[in-house]
KESE-998109 format. One record per atom (N, C-alpha, C, O): residue in three letters; x, y, z. Coordinates in steps of 0.001 Angstrom, whole numbers, plus 500000, padded with zeros to 6 digits. Example, Ala and Ser with C-alpha at 12.3 -4.5 7.8 and 13.67 -1.06 7.14 Angstrom:
# residues 2
ALA513190494310507800ALA512300495500507800ALA513200496700507800ALA514236496681508465SER512850497750507080SER513670498940507140SER512900500030507870SER513409501138508039
# end
This chain:
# residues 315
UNK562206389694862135UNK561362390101863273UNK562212390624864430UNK561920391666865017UNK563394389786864778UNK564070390071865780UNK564576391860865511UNK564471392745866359UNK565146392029864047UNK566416393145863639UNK565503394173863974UNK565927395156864581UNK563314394011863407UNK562787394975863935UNK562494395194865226UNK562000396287865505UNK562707394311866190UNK561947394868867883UNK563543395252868327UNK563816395510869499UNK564259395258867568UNK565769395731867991UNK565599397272867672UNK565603398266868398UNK565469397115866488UNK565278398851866018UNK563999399595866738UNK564266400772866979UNK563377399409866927UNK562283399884867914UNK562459400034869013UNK562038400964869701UNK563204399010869386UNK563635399438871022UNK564687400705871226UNK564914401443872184UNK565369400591869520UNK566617401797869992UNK565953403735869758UNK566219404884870111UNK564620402660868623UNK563726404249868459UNK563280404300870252UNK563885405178870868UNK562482403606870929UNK562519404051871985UNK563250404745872733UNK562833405856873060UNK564742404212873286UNK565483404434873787UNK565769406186873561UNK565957407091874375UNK565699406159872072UNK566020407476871640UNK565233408809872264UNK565409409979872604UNK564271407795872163UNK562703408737872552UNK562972409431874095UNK562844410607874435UNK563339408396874785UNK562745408515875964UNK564499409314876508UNK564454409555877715UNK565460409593876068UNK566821410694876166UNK566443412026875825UNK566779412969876542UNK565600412216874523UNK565183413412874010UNK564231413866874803UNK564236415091874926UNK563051413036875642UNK562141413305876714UNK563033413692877930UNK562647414750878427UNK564025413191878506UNK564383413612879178UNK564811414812879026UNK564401415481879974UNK565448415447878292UNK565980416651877883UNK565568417605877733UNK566204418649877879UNK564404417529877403UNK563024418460877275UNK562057418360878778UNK561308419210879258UNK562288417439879114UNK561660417899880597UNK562382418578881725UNK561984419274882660UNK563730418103881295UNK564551418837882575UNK564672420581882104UNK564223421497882793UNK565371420749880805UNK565282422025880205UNK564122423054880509UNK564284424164881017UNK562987422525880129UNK561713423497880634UNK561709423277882365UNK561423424312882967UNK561954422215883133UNK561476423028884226UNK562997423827884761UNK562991424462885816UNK564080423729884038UNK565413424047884596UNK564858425884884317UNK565277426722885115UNK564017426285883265UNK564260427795882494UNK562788428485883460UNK562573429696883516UNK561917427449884143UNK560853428037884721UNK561297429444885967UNK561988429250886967UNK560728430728885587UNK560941431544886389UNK560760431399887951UNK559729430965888465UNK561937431833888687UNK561077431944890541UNK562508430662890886UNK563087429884890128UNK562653430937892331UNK563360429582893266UNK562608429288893927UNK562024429872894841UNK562490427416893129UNK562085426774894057UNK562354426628895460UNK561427426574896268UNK563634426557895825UNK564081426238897331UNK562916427743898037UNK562041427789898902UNK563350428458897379UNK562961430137897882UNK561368429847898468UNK560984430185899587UNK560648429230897572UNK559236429272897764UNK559231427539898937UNK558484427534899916UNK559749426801898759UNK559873426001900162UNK560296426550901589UNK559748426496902690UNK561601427155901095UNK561271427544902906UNK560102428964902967UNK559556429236904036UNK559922429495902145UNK559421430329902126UNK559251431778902229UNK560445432057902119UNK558792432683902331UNK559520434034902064UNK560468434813903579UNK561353435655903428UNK560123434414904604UNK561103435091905225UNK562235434192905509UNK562855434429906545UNK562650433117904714UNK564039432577904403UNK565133433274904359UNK565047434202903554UNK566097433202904885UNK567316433950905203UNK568238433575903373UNK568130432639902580UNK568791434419903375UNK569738434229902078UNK570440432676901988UNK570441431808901115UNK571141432801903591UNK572380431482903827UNK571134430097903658UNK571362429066903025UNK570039430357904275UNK569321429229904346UNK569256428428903027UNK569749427316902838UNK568152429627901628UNK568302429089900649UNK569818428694900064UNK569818427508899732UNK570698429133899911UNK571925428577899691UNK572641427537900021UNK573403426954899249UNK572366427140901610UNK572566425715901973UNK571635425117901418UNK572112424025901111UNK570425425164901046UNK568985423885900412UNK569542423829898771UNK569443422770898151UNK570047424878898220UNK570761424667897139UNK571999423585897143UNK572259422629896413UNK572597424116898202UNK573749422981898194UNK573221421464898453UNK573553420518897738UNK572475421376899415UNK572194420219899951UNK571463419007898325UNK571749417833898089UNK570610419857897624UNK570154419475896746UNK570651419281895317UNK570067418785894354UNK572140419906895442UNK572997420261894033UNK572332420944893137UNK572475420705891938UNK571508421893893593UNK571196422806892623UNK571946424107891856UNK571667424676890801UNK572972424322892796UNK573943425345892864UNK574903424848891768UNK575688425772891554UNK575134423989891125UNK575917423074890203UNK575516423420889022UNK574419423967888909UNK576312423176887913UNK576469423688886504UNK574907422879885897UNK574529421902886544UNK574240423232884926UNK572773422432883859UNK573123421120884070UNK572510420383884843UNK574304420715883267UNK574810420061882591UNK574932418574883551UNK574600417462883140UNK575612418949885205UNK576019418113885768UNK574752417608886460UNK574616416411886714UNK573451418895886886UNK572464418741887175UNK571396417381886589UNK570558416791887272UNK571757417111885033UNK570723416672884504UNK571133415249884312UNK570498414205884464UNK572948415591883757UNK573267414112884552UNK572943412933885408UNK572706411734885263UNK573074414149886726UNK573042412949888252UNK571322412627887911UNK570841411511888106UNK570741413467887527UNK569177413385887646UNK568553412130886327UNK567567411393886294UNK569614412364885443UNK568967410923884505UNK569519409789884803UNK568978408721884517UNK570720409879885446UNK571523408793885952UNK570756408188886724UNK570320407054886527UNK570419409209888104UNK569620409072888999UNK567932407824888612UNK567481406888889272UNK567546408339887506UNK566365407709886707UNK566601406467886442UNK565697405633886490UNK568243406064886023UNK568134404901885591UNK568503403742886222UNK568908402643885842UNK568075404670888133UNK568408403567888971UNK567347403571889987UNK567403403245891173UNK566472403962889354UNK564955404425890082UNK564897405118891105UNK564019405046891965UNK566303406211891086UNK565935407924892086UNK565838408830891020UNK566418409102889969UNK564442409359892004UNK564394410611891393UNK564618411824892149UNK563994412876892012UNK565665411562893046UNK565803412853893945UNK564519412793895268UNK563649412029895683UNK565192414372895603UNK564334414180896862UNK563122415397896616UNK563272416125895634UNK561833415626897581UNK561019416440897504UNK561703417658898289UNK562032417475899461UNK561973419160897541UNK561708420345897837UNK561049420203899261UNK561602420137900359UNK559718420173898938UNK558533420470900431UNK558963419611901858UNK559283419962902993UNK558777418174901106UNK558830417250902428UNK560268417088902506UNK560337416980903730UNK561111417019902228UNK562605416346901849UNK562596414805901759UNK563621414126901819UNK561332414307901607UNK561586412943901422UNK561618412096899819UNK560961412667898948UNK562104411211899537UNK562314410429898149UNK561150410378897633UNK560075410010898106UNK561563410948896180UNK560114411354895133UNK559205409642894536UNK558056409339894215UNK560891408723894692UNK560467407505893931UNK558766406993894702UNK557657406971894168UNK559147406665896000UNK557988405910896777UNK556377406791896417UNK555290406223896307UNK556616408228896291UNK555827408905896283UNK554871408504894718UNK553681408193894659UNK555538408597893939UNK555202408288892832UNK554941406618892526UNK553983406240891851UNK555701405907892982UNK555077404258892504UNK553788403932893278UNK552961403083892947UNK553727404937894635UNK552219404757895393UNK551180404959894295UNK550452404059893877UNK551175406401893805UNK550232407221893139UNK550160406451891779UNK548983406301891452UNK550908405998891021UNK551092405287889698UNK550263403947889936UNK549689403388889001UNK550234403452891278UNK549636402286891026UNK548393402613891066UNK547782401879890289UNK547624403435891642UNK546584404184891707UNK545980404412890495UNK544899403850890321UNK546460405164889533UNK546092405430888553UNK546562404578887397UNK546374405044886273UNK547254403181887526UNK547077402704886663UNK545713401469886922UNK545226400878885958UNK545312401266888135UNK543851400729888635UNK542699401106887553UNK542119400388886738UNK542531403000887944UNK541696403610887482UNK541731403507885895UNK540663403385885295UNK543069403559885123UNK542899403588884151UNK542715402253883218UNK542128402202882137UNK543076401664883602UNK542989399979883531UNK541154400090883040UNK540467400283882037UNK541025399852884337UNK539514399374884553UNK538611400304883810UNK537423399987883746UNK539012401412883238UNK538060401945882438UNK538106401316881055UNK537255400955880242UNK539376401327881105UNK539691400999879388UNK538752399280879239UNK538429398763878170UNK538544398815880362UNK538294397128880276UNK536618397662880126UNK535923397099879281UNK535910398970881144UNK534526398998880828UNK534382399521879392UNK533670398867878630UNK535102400849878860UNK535421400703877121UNK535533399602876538UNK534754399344875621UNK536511398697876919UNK536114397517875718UNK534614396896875974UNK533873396895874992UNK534307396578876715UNK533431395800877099UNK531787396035876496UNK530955395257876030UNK531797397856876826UNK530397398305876023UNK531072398361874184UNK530337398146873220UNK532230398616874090UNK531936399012872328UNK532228397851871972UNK531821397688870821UNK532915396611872516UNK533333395735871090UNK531809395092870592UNK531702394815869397UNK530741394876871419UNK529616394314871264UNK528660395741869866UNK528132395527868775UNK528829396894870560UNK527936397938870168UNK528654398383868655UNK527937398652867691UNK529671398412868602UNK530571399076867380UNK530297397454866545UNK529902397704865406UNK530361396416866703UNK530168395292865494UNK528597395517865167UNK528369395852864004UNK527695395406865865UNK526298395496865685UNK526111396144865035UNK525597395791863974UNK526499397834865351UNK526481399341864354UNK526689398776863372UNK525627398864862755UNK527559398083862629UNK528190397989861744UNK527348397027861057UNK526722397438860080UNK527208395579861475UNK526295394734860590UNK524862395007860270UNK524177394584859338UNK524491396008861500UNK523514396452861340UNK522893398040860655UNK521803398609860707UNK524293398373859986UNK524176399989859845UNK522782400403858828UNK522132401444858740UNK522704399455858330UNK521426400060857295UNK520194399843858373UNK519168400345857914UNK520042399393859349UNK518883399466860333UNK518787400564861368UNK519594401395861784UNK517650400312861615UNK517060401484862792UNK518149401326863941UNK518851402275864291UNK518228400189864444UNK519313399746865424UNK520522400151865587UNK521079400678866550UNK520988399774864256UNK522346400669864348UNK522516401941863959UNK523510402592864281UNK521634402361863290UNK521713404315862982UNK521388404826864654UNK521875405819865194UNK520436403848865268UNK520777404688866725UNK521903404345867636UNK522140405110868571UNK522829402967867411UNK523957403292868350UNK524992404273867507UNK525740405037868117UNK524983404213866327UNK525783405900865574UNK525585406325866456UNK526383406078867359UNK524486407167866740UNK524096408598866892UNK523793408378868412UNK523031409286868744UNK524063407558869486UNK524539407603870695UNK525878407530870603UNK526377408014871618UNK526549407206869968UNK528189407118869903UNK528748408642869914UNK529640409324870419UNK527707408727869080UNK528196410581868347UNK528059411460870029UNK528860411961870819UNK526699411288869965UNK526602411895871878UNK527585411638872870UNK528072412396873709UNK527783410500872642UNK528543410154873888UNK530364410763873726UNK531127410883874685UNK530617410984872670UNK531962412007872249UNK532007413108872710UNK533035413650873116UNK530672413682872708UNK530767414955873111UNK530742415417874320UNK530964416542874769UNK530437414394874822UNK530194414464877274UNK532014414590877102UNK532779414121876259UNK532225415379878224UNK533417415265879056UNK533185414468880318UNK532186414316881022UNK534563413952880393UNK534497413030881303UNK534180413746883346UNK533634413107884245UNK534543414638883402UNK534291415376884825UNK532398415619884260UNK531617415513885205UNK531972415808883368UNK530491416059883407UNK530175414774883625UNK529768414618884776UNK530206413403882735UNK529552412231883179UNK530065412010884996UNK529330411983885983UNK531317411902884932UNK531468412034886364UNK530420412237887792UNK530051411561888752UNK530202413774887176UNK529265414274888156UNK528172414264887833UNK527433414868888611UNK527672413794886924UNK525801413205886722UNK526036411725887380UNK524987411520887990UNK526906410571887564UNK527062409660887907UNK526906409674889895UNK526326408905890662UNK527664410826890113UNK527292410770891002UNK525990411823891974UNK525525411668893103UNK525769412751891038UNK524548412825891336UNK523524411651891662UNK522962411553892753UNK523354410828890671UNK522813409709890316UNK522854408687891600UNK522083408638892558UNK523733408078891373UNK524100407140891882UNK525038407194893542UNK525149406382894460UNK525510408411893331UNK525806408485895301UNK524992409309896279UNK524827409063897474UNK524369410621895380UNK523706411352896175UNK521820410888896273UNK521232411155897321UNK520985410155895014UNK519724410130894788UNK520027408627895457UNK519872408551896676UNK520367407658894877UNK520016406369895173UNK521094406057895795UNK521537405037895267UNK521850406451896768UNK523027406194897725UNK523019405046897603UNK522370404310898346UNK524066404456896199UNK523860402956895866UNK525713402889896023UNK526287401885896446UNK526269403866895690UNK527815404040895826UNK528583405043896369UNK527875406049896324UNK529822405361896937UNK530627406435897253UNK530831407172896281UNK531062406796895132UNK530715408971896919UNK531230409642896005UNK532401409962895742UNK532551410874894929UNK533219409523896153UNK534421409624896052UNK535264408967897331UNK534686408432898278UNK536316409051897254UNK537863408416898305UNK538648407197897129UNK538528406828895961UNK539313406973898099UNK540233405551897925UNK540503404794898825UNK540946405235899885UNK540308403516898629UNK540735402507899346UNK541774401564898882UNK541690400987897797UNK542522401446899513UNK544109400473898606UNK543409398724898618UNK543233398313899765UNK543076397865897656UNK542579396937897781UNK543262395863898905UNK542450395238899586UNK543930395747899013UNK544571394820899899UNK543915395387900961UNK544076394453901748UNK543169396375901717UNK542841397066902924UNK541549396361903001UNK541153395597903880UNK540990396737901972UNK539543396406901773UNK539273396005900417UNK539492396934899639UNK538879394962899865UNK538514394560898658UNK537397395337898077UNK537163395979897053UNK536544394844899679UNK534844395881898877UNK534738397149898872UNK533868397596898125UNK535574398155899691UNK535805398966899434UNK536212399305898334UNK535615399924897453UNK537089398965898351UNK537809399172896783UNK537671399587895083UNK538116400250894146UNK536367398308895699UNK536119398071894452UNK534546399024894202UNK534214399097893018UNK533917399492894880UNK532490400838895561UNK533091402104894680UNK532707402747893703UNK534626402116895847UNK535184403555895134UNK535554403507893466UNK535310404396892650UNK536040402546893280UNK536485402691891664UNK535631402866891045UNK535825403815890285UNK533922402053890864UNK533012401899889764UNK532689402971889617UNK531918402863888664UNK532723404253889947UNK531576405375889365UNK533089406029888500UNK532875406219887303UNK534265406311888881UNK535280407071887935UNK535559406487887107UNK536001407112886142UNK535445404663886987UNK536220404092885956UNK535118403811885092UNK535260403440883927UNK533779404027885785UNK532799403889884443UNK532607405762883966UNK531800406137883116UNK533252406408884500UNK532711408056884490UNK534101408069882558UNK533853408377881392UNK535237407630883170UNK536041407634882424UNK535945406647880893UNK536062407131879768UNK535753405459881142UNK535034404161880246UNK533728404638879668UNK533374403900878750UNK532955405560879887UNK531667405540878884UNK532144406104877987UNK532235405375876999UNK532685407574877775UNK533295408825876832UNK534159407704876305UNK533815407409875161UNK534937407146876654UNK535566406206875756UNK535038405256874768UNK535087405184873540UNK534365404348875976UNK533949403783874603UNK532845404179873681UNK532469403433872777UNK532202405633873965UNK532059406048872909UNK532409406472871276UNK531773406533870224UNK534074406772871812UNK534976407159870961UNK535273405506869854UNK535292405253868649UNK535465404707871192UNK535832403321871129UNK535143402894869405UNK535565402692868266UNK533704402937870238UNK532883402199869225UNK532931402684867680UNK532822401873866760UNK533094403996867480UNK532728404456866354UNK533656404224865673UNK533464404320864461UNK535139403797866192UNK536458403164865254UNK536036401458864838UNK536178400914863743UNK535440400823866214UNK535067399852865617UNK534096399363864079UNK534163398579863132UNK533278400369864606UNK532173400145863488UNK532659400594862174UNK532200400099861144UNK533946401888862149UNK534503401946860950UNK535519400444860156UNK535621399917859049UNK536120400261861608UNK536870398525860869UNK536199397593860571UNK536676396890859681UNK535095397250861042UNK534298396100860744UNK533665396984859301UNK534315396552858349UNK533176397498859060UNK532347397982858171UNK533410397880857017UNK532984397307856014UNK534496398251856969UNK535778398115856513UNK536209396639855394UNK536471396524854196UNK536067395424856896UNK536590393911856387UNK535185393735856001UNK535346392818855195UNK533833393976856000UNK532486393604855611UNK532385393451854022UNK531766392671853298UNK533414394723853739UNK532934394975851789UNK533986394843851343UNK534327395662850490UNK535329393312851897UNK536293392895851407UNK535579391664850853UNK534590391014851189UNK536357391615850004UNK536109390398849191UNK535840388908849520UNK534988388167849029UNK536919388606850620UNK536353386924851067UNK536080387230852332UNK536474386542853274UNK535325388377852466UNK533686388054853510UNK532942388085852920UNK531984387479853401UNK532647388737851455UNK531452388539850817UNK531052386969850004UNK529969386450849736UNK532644386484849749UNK532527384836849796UNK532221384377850877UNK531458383417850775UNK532510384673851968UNK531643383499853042UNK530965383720852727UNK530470383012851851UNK530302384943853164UNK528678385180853132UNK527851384441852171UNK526799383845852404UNK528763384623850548UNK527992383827849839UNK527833381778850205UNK526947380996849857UNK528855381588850853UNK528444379879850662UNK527574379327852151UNK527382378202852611UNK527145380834852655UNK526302380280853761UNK526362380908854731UNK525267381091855263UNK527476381478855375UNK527598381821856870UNK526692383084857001UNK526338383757856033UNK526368383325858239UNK525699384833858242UNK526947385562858502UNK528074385246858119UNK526574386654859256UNK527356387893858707UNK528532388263859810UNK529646388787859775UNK527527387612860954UNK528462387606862365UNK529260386014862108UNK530429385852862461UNK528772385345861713UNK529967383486861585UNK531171384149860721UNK532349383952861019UNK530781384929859656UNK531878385407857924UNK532974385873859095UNK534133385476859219UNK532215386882859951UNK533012388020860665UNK533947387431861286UNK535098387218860904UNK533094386975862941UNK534172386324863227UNK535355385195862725UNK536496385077863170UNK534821384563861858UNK536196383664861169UNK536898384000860283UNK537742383193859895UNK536805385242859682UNK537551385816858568UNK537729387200858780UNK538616387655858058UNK537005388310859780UNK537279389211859506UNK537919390097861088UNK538393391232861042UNK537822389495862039UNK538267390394863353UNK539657390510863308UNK540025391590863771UNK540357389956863007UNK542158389795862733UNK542337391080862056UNK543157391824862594UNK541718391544860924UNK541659392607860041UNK541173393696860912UNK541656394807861130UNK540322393240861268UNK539126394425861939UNK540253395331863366UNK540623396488863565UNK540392394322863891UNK541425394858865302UNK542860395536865142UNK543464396097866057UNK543360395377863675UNK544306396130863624UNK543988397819864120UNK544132398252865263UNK543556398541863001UNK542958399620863449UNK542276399341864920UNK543264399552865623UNK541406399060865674UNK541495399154867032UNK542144399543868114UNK541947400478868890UNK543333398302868049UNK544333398352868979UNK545178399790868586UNK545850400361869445UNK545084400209867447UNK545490401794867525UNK545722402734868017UNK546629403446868447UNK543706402537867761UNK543530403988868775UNK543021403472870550UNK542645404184871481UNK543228401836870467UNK543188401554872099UNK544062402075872370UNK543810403079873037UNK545721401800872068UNK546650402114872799UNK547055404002872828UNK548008404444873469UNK546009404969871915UNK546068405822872289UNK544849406663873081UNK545139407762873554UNK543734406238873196UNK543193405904874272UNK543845405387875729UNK543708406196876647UNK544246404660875916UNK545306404761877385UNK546457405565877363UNK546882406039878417UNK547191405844875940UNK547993406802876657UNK547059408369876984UNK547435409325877661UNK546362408274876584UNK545721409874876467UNK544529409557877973UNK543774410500878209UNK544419408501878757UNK543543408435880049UNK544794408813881293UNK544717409527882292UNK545946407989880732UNK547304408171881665UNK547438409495881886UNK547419409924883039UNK547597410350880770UNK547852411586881155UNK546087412866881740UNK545949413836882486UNK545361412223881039UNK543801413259881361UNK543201412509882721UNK542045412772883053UNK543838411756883351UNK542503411219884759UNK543075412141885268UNK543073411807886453UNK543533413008885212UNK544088413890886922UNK542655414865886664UNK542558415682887580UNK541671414966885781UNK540417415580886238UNK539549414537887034UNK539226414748888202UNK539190413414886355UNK538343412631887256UNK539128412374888375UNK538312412480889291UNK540187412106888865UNK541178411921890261UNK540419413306891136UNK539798413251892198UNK540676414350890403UNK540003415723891516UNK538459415434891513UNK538070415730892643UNK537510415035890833UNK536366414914891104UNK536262413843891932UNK535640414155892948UNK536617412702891918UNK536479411668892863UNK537527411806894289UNK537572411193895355UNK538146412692893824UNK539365412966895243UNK540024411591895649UNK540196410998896714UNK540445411246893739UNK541683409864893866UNK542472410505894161UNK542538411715893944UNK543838409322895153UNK545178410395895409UNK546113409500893968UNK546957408666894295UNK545860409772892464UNK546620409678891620UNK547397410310891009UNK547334411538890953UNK548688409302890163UNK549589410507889816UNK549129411905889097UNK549965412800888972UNK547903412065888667UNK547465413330888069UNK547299414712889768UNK547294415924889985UNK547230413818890271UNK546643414734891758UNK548222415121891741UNK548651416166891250UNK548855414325892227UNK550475414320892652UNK551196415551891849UNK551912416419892347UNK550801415394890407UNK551317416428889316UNK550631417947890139UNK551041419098890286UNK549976417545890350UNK548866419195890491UNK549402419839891905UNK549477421004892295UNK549666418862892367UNK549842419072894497UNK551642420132893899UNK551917421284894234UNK552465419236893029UNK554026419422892483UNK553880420943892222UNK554452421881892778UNK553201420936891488UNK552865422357890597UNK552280423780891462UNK552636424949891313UNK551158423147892497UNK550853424053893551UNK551651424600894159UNK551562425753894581UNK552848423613894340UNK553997423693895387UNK554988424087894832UNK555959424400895521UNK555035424185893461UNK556622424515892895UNK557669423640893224UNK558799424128893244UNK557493422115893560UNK558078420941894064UNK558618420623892698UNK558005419700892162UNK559770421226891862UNK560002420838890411UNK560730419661890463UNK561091419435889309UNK561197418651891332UNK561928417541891168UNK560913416781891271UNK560951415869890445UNK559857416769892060UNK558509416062892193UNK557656416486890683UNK556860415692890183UNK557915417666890141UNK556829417471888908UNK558007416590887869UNK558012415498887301UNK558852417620887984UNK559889416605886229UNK560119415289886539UNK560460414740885491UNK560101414170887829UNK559426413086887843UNK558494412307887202UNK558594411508886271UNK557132412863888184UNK556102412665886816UNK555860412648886075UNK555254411714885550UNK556332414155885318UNK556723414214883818UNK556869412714883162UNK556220411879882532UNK558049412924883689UNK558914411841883075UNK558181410308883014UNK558209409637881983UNK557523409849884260UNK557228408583884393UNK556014408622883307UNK555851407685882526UNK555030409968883314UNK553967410069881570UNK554265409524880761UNK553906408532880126UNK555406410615880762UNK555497410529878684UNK556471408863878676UNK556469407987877811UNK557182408922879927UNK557764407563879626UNK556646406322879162UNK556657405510878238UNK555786406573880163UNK554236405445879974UNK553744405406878526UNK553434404338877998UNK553655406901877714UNK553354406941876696UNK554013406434875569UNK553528405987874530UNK555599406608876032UNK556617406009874665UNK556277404398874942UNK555641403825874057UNK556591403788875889UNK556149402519876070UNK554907402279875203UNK555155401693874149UNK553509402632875435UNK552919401923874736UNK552657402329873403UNK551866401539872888UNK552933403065872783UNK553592403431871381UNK554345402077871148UNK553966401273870297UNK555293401897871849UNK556557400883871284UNK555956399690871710UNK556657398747871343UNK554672399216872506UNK553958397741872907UNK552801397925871717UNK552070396953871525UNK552575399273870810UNK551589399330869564UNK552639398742868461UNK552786397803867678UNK552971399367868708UNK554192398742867095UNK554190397880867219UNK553264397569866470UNK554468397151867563UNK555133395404868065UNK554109394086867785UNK554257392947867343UNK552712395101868422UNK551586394292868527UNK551452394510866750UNK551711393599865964UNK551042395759866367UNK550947395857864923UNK551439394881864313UNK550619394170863732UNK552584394576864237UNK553613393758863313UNK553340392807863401UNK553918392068862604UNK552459392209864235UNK552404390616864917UNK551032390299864395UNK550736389124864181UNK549955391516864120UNK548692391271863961UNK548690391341862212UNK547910390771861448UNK549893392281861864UNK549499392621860196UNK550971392036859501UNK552042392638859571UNK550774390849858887UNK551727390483858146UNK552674391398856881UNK553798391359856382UNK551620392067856783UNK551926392781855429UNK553263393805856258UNK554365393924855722UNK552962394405857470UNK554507394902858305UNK555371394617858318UNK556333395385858292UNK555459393103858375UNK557158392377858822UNK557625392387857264UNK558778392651856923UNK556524392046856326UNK557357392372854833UNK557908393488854576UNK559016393644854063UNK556672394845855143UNK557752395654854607UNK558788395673854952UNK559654395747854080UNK559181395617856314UNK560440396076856715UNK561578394757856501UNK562765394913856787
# end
C-alpha cells in the first residue's frame, strides 16, 4: 500500500512539472507585449524596457521559467503586470471563493442524486423510476448559466425570496453569505446531479444482478436492507469516479456561473488576466487549475484502492 501512494505521488509530481511546462511555454509563445499593453500604447520604448527589466522578462526562456517554478514552490507567483502587486494574495482570495461555490454544489449534487439514482434503480421497472430516468436525461441537457438564470428569474426577480447575485465573505456576514451562495450553488448542483444520478442508478443497478444480493434478497431482506449491507461499497466505487471528475470539471467551468452571479472567483480572475493580457496573473491560475485537477485525480486513486480490494492486488 505504502510502495503504491509512493508511486502515485511521484506520477503526480511528474504531472504537475510537465503542467508547468506547458503552461509557461504557451503563454511564453502568445503573440503581443504584455508590459507594452500595461503601460499602454503611448509608452515610451525606455519605459517598456525598464518594466521588462524590473520583471525579468528581458532574460533567457529558460531562466524565466526557472525563477517562476521555483518561485511556485514557495508560494510566489510573481507580481501583476496591471497593478504591480503579488499575484499569490490575489489568487488564494479568489480560490477560496470558488472553492465555497464549488463545494456546496457538489454537496447539493450529492444530496438530490444519492436518494434519486438508488430509487431509479430499485425501482427501474416502475412508473417512478422510468420518470426520474427521464428527468435525469432532461436535466443533462440544461446548461448551467440557463438554470442559473431561470433561478433567478424565479426566485430573485418574481418572488424576491433571494439575491441575484454579489458576494459576501462569510466571516462579514453569515446570512449574507449564505442568500448569495444558494441560487449558483444550486444553479451549478442541479445539472450535476443530474449527471450524478444517472451513474448512480447505473452502479446500483450493477451490484442488484450480482449474485450475493440476489442471496440476500432471497433469505429475506428487501431490496434497500440487501443494498445497503452488501451492495453500496461496490456501488460507490464507480461514483466517486465520476464525483471526483465532476469537481474537477466545476473547478475549472464556474467562471460562467461566477459572471452570471457576479462571484469575484478564480474563473472571474482568469477572465479579468486575459482581458488584461496580465500573463503572470493568468499562468498562475493556470497553474493553481490544473494543479487542483492533478490533486484530485491523485485523492481518486488512493480513495479507489482503499474502496476496491481487488487494486491493491493488482499492483
Amino acid at each position: 500500500m505504502l510502495a503504491q501512494l509512493i508511486r502515485k505521488a511521484l506520477v503526480l509530481a511528474a504531472g504537475l512539472l510537465v503542467a508547468s511546462v506547458v503552461v509557461f511555454t504557451f503563454m511564453a509563445v502568445l503573440p503581443g507585449d504584455p508590459a507594452q499593453v500595461a503601460l499602454g500604447v503611448n509608452a515610451t520604448p525606455e519605459a517598456v524596457r525598464e518594466m521588462h527589466e524590473r520583471f525579468g522578462t528581458d532574460r533567457p526562456l529558460v531562466v524565466q521559467y526557472l525563477d517562476w517554478a521555483g518561485g511556485l514552490l514557495t508560494g510566489d507567483f510573481g507580481r501583476s503586470y496591471v497593478t504591480q502587486e503579488l499575484i499569490a494574495p490575489y489568487i488564494a482570495d479568489r480560490f477560496q471563493v470558488t472553492l465555497w461555490l464549488v463545494l456546496t454544489a457538489i454537496a447539493v449534487a450529492l444530496v438530490i442524486a444519492l436518494p434519486l439514482g438508488v430509487v431509479s434503480a430499485v425501482r427501474h421497472r416502475g412508473i417512478g423510476g422510468m420518470a426520474l430516468s427521464g428527468l435525469s436525461q432532461v436535466g443533462v441537457a440544461v446548461p448551467n448559466f440557463l438554470a442559473g438564470l431561470l433561478l433567478i428569474a424565479l426566485f430573485a426577480v418574481q418572488l424576491r425570496l433571494l439575491p441575484s447575485g454579489g458576494w459576501t465573505p462569510p466571516i462579514e456576514d453569515p446570512v449574507a453569505f449564505v442568500r448569495q451562495l444558494i441560487l449558483p450553488a444550486v444553479s451549478l448542483g442541479l445539472v450535476q446531479a443530474a449527471i450524478l444520478t444517472r451513474y448512480v442508478r447505473s452502479a446500483v443497478l450493477d451490484v442488484l444482478r450480482e449474485d450475493h444480493l440476489r442471496t440476500a434478497r432471497a433469505k429475506g431482506l428487501t431490496p434497500y436492507r440487501a443494498l445497503v449491507r452488501h451492495g453500496l461499497r461496490n456501488a460507490a466505487i464507480p461514483v466517486v469516479t465520476v464525483l471526483a471528475l465532476q469537481l474537477a470539471t466545476l473547478l475549472v467551468g464556474a467562471v460562467v456561473i461566477e459572471r452570471v452571479f457576479v462571484i469575484p472567483g478564480l474563473g472571474s480572475l482568469l477572465l479579468d488576466g486575459v482581458a488584461n493580457r496580465d500573463l503572470l496573473l493568468v499562468q498562475g491560475v493556470v497553474m493553481v487549475l490544473v494543479a487542483a485537477v492533478l490533486l484530485i485525480n491523485f485523492a481518486v486513486d488512493v480513495l479507489y484502492t482503499v474502496l476496491d480490494p481487488r487494486m491493491r492486488r493488482a499492483h
